[in-house]
Residue, then its C-alpha position, 0 to 999 in steps of 0.5 A: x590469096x592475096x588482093x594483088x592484080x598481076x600485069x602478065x605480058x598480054x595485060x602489059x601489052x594492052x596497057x602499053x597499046x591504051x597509051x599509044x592511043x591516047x595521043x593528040x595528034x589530029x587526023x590519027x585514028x585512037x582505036x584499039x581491039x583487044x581479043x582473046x579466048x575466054x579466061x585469059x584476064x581481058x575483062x580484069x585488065x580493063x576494069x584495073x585500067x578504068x580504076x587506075x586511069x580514070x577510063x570508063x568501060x561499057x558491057x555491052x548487053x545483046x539487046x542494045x541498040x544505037x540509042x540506047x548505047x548513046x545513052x549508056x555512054x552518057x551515064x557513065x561520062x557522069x551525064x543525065x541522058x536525053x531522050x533524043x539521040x541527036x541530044x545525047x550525042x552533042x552531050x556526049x561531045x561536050x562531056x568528052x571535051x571537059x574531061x577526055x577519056x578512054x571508053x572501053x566496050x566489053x563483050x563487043x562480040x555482040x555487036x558484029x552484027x549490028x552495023x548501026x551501033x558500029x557505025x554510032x561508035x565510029x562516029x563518037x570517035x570521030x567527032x570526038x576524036x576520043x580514045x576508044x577500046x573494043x575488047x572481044x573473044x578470038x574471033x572477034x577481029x575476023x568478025x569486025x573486018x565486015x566493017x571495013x570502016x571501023x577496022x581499019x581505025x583499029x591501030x593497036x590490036x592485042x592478043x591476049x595468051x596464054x600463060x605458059x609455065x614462067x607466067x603461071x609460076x610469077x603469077x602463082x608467086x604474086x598471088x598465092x600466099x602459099x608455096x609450090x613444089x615444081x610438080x605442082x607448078x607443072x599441074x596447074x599450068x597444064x591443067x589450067x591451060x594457061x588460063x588465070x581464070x583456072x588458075x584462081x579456081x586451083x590457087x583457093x583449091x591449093x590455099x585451102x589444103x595448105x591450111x588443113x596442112x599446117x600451110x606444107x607447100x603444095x604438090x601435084x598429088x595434093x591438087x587431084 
């Protein structure tokens, strides 16, 4: 397999919807949601933006709370954390204003139902007026829509998808360093479901018969 990221559509829009937000203008909000099923490459996405733009992301834990999540956010700004949360917060104002960044949270289904960390994070956006991705499963913008004065700041929301059968047959192309019969191709987008996560799982499955097989492209039977 080769060491390549593959920017499918839903990667491509949520990297065009990064750079909409990341604007000058005052008085206009810099959130964006990313959403999606499990599998679908949202996690992956952040992590090739981070590395390529100098972003910063933030897996959220189920145990944070709204100092803790301060403090995370001043360590991975390159900080040394307070104590004190007002003290992180003034720091966090001041490492933002040496060298913006977009702050990207993972998993942040975790936090639908702690209004206080919501609230902490809607006021570092605003004071610091910094770009600010949340990135969640499906349900994830239904559950935000409690928060009506967070949602509401969202002015990019991306759906990621599924791959269908062109998407699985690029991506194959891009990664895989084998070849594919149709039949095969037609197997691993319905047995995969579109998802890149299976679809990685079947591509070492398919790479490692091509290497017993003195590398024959693969077909559907071989994949079984």
């Amino acid at each position: 397999m080769r060491d390549h990221f593959v920017v499918t559509k839903s990667i491509k829009k949520f990297q065009d919807g990064i750079d909409h937000i990341n604007h000058k203008l005052k008085g206009v909000e810099r959130m964006l949601l990313a959403t999606g099923e499990p599998g679908l490459g949202k996690t992956e996405a952040a992590i090739h933006y981070c590395a390529m733009n100098g972003a910063v992301m933030i897996r959220t834990l189920e145990m944070m709370t709204g100092s803790w999540t301060l403090r995370t956010i001043v360590s991975e700004l390159g900080g040394s954390p307070y104590y004190r949360s007002d003290k992180n917060f003034e720091l966090i104002k001041q490492l933002l204003a040496s060298k913006p960044r977009t702050i990207i949270f993972d998993e942040v289904d975790r936090f639908t139902r702690k209004p206080e960390i919501l609230e902490t994070l809607r006021d570092v956006h605003d004071v610091c007026h910094c770009p600010m991705v949340f990135i969640g499963e499906e349900m994830a913008d239904k559950k935000l829509m409690n928060n009506r004065r967070l949602y509401r700041r969202f002015v990019e929301i991306v759906r990621f998808e599924k791959l269908d059968i062109a998407g699985v047959k690029n991506f194959l192309g891009e990664m895989s360093e084998v070849k594919y019969k149709d039949d095969a191709i037609d197997h691993i987008a319905k047995d995969s479901n579109g998802k890149i996560s299976e679809i990685i799982t079947m591509i070492h499955h398919a790479e490692n018969w091509a290497k017993r097989n003195d590398g024959k492209p693969v077909e559907a039977k071989d994949l079984k």
